[in-house]
N, CA, C and O atoms as a printed pandas DataFrame, in Angstrom:
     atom_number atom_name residue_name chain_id  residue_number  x_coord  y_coord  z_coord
0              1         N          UNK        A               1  122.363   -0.769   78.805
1              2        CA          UNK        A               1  121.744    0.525   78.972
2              3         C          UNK        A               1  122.362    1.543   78.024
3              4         O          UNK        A               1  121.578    2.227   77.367
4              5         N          UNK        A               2  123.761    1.741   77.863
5              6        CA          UNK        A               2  124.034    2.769   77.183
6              7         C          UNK        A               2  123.862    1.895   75.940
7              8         O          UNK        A               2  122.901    2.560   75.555
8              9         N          UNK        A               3  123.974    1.042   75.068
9             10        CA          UNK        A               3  123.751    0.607   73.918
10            11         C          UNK        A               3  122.409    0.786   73.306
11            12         O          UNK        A               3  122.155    0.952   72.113
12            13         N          UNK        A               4  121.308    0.704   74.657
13            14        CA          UNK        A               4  119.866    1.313   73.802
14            15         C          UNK        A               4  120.275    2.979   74.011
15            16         O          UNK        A               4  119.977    3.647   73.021
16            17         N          UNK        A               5  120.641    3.428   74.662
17            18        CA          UNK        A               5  120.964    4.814   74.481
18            19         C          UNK        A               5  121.182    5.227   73.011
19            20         O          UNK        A               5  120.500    6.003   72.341
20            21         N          UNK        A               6  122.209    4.585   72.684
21            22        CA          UNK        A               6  123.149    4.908   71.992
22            23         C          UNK        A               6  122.295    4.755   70.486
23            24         O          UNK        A               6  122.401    5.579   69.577
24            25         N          UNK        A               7  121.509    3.633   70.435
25            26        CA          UNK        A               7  120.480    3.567   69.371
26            27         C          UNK        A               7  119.765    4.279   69.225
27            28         O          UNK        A               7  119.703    4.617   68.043
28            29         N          UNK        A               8  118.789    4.986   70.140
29            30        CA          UNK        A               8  117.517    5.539   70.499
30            31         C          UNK        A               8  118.285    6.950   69.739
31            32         O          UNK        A               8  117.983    7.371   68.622
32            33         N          UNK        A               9  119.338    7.538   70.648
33            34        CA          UNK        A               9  119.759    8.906   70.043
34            35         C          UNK        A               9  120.090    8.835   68.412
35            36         O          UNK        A               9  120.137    9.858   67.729
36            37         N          UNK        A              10  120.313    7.499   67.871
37            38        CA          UNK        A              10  121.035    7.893   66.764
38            39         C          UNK        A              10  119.569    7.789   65.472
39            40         O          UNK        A              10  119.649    8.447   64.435
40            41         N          UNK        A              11  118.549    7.047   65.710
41            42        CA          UNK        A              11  117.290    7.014   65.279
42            43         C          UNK        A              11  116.701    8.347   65.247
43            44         O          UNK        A              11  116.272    8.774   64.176
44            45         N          UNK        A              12  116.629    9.129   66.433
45            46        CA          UNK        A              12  116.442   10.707   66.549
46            47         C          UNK        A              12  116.540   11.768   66.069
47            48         O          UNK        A              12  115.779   12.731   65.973
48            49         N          UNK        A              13  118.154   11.430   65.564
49            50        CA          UNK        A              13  119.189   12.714   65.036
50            51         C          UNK        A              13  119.283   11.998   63.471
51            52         O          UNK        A              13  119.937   12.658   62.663
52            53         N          UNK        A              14  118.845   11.049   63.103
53            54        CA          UNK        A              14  118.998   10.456   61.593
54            55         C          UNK        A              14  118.273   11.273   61.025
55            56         O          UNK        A              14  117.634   11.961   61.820
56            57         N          UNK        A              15  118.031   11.577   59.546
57            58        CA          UNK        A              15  117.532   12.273   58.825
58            59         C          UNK        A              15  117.785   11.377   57.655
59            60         O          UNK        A              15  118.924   11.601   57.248
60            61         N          UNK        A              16  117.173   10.428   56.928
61            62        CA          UNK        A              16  117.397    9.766   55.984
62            63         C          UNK        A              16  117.394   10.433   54.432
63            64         O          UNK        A              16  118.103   10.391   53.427
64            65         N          UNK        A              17  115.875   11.214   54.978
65            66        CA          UNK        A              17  116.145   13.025   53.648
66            67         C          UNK        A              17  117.359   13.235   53.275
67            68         O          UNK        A              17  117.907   12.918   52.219
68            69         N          UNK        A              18  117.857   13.910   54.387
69            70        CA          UNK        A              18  118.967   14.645   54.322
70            71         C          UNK        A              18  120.431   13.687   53.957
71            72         O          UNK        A              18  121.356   14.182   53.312
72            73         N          UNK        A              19  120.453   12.692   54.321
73            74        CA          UNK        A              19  121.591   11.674   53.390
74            75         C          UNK        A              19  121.708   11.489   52.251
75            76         O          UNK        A              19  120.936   10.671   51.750
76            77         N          UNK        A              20  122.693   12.152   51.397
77            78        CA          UNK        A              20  122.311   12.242   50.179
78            79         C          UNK        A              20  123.930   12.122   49.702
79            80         O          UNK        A              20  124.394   12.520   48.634
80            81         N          UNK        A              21  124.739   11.379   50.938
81            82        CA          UNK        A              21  126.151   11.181   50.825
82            83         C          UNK        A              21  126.627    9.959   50.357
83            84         O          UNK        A              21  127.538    9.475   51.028
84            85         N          UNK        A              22  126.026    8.953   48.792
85            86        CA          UNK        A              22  126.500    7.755   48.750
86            87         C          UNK        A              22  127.734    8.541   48.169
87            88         O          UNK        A              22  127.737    9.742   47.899
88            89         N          UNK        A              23  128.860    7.598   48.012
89            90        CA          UNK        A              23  130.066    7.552   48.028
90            91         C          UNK        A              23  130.100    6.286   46.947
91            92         O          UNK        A              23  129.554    5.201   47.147
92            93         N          UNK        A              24  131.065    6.754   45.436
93            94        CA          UNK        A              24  131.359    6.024   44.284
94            95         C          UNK        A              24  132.776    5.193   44.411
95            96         O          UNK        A              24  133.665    5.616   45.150
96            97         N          UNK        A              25  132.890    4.311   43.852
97            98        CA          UNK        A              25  134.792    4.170   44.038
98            99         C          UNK        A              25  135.546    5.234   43.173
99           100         O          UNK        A              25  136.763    5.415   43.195
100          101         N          UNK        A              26  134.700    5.863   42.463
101          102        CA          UNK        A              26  135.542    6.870   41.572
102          103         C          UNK        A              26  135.301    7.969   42.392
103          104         O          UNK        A              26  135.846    8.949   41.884
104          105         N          UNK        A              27  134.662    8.287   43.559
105          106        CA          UNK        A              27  134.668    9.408   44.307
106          107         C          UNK        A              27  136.013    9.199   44.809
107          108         O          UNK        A              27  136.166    8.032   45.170
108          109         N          UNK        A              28  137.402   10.183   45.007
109          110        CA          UNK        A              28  138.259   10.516   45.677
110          111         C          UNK        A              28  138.920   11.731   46.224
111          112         O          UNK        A              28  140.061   11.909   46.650
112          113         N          UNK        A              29  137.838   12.557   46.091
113          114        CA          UNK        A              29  137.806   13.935   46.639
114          115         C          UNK        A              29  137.230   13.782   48.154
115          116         O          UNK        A              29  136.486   12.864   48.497
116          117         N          UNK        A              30  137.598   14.618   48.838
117          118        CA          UNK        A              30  136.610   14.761   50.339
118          119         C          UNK        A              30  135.668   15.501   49.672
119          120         O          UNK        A              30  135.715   15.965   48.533
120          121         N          UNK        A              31  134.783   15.563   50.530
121          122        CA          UNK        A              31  133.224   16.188   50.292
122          123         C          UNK        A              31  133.585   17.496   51.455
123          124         O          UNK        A              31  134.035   17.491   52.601
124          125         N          UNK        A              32  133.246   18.313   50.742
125          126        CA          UNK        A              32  133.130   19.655   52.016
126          127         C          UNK        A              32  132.215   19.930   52.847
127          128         O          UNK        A              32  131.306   19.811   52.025
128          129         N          UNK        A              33  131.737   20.171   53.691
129          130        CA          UNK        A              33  130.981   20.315   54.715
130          131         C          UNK        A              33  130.159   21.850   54.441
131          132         O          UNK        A              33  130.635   22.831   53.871
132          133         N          UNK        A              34  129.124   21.742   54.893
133          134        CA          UNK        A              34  128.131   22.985   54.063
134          135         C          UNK        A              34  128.484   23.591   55.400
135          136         O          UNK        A              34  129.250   23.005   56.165
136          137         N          UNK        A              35  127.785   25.073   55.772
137          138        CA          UNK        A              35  127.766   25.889   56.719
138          139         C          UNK        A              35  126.439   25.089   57.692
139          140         O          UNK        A              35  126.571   25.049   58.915
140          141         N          UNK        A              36  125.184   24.477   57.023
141          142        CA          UNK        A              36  124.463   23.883   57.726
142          143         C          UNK        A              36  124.533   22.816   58.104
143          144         O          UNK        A              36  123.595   22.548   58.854
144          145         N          UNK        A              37  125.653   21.513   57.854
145          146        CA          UNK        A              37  125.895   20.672   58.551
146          147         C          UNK        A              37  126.918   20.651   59.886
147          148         O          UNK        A              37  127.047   19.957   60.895
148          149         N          UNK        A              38  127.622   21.929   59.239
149          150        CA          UNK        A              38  128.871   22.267   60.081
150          151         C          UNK        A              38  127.706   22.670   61.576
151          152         O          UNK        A              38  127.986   22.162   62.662
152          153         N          UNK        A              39  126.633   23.465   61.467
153          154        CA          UNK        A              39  125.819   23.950   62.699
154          155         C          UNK        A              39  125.158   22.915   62.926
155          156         O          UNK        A              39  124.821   22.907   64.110
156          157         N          UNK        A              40  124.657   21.671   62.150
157          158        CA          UNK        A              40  124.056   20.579   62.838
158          159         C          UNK        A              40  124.942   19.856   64.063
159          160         O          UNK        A              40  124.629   19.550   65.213
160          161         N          UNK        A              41  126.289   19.710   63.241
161          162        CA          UNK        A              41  127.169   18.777   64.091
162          163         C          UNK        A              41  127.511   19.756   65.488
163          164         O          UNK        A              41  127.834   19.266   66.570
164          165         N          UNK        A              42  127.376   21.170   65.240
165          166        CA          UNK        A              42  127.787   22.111   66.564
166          167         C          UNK        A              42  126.931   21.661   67.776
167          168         O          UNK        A              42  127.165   21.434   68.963
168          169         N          UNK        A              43  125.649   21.622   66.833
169          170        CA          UNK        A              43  124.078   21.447   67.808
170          171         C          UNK        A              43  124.325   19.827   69.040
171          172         O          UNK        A              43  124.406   19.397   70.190
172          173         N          UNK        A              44  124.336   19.554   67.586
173          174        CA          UNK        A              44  124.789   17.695   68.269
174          175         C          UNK        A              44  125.435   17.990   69.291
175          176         O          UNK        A              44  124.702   18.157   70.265
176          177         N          UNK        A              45  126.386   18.110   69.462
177          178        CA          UNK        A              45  127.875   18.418   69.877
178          179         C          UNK        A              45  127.436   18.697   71.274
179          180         O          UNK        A              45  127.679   17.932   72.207
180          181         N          UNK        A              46  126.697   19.961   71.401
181          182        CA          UNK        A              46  125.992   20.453   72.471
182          183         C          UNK        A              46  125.604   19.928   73.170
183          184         O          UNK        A              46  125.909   19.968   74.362
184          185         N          UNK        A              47  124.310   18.853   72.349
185          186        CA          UNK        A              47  123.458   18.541   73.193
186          187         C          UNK        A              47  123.845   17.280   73.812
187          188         O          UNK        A              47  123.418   16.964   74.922
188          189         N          UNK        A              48  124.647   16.540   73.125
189          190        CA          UNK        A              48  126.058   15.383   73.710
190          191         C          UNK        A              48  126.560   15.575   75.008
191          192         O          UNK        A              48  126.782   14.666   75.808
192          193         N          UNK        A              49  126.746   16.854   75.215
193          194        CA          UNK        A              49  127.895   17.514   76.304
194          195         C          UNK        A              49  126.470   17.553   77.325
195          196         O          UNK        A              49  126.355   16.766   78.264
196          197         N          UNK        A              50  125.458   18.547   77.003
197          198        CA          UNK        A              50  124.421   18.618   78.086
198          199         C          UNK        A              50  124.291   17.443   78.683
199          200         O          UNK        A              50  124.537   17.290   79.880
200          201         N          UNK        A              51  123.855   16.411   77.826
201          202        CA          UNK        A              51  123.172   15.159   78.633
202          203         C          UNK        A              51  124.792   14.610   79.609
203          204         O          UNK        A              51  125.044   14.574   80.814
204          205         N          UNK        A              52  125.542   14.281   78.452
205          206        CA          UNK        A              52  127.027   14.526   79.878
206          207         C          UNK        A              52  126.785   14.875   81.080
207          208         O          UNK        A              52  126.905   14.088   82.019
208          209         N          UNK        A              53  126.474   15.896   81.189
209          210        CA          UNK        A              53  126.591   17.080   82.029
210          211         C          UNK        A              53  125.377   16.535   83.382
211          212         O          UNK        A              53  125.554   16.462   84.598
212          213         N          UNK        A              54  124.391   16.283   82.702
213          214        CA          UNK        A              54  123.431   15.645   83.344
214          215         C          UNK        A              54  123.144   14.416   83.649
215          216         O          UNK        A              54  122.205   14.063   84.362
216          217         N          UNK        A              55  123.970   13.697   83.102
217          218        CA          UNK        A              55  124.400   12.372   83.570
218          219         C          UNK        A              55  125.253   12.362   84.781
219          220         O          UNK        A              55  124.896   11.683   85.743
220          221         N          UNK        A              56  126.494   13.144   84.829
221          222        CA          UNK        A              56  127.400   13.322   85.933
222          223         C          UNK        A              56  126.680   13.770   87.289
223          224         O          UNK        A              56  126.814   13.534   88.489
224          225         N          UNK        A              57  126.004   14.395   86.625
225          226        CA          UNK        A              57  124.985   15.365   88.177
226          227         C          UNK        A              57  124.234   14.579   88.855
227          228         O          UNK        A              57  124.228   14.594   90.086
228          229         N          UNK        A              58  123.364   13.639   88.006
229          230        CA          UNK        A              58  122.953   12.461   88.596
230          231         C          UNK        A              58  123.384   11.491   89.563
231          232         O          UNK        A              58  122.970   11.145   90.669
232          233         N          UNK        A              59  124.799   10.994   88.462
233          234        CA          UNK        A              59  125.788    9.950   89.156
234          235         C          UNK        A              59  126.294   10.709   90.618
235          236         O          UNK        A              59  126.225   10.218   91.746
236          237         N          UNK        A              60  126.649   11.614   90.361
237          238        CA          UNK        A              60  127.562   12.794   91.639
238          239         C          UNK        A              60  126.449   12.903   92.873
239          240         O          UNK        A              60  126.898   12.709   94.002
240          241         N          UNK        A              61  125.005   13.205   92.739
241          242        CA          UNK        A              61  124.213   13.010   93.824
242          243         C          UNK        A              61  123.638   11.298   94.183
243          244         O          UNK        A              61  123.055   10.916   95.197
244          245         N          UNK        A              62  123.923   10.728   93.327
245          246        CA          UNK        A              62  123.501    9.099   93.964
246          247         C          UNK        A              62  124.538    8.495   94.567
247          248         O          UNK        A              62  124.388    7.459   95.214
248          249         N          UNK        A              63  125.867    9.181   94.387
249          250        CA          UNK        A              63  127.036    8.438   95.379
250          251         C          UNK        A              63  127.325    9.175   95.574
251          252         O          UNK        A              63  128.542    9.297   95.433
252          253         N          UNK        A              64  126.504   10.467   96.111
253          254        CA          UNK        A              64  127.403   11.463   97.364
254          255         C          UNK        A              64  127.460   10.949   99.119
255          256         O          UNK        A              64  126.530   10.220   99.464
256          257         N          UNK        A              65  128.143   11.186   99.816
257          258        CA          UNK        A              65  128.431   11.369  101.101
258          259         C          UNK        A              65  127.112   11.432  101.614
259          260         O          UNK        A              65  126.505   12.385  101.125
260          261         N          UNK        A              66  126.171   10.498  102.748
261          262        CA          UNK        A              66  125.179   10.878  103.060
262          263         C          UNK        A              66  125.458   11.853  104.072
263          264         O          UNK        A              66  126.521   12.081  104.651
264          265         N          UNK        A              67  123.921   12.588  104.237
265          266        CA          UNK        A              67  124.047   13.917  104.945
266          267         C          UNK        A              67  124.548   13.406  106.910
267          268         O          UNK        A              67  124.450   12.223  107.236
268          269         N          UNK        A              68  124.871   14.115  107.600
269          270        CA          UNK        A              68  125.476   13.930  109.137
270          271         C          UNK        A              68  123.660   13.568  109.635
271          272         O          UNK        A              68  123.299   12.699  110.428
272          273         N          UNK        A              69  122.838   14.478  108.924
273          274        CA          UNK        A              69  121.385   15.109  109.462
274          275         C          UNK        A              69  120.593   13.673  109.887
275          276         O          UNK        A              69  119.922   13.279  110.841
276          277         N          UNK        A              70  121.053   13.160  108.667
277          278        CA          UNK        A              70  120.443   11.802  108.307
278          279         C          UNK        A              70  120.754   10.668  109.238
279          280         O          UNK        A              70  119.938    9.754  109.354
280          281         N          UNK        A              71  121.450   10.667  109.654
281          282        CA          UNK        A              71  122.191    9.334  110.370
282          283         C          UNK        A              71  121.661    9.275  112.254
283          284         O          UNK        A              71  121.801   10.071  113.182
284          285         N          UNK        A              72  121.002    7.847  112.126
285          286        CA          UNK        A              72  120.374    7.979  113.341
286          287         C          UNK        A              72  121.423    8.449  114.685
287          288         O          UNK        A              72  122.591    8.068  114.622
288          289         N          UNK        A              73  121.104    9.041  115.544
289          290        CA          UNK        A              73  121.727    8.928  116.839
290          291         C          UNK        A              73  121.643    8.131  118.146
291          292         O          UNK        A              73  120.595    7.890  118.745
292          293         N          UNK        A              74  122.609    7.834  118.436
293          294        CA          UNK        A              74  122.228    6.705  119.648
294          295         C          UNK        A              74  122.679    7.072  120.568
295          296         O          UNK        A              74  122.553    6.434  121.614
């Protein structure tokens, strides 16, 4: 499950356009990071943490404590 996750998101967020990072053996400088990749990776970043966020909330109500309300009485 998380491995098609993990595909599906990265197919999504690819931009094959925008790769324009081959790398020479005579390249030995770092490459600097533009102001607009620096806000792509922020975005990412974000939206990483949201689904987190919403993953936990999920997990946290499917193995919570069932309610007292719920439980037959005899």
């Amino acid at each position: 499950m998380f491995l098609k996750s993990l595909i599906e998101s990265e197919q999504e967020n690819y931009d094959a356009k925008a790769d324009n990072s081959v790398a020479k053996k005579s390249d030995t400088r770092k490459t600097r990071l533009t102001l607009e990749q620096i806000n792509k990776l922020r975005r990412l970043n974000d939206l990483k943490i949201t689904e987190y966020n919403k993953t936990v909330a999920q997990v946290k109500k499917q193995y919570a404590a069932p309610k007292e309300e719920a439980a037959p009485s005899f």
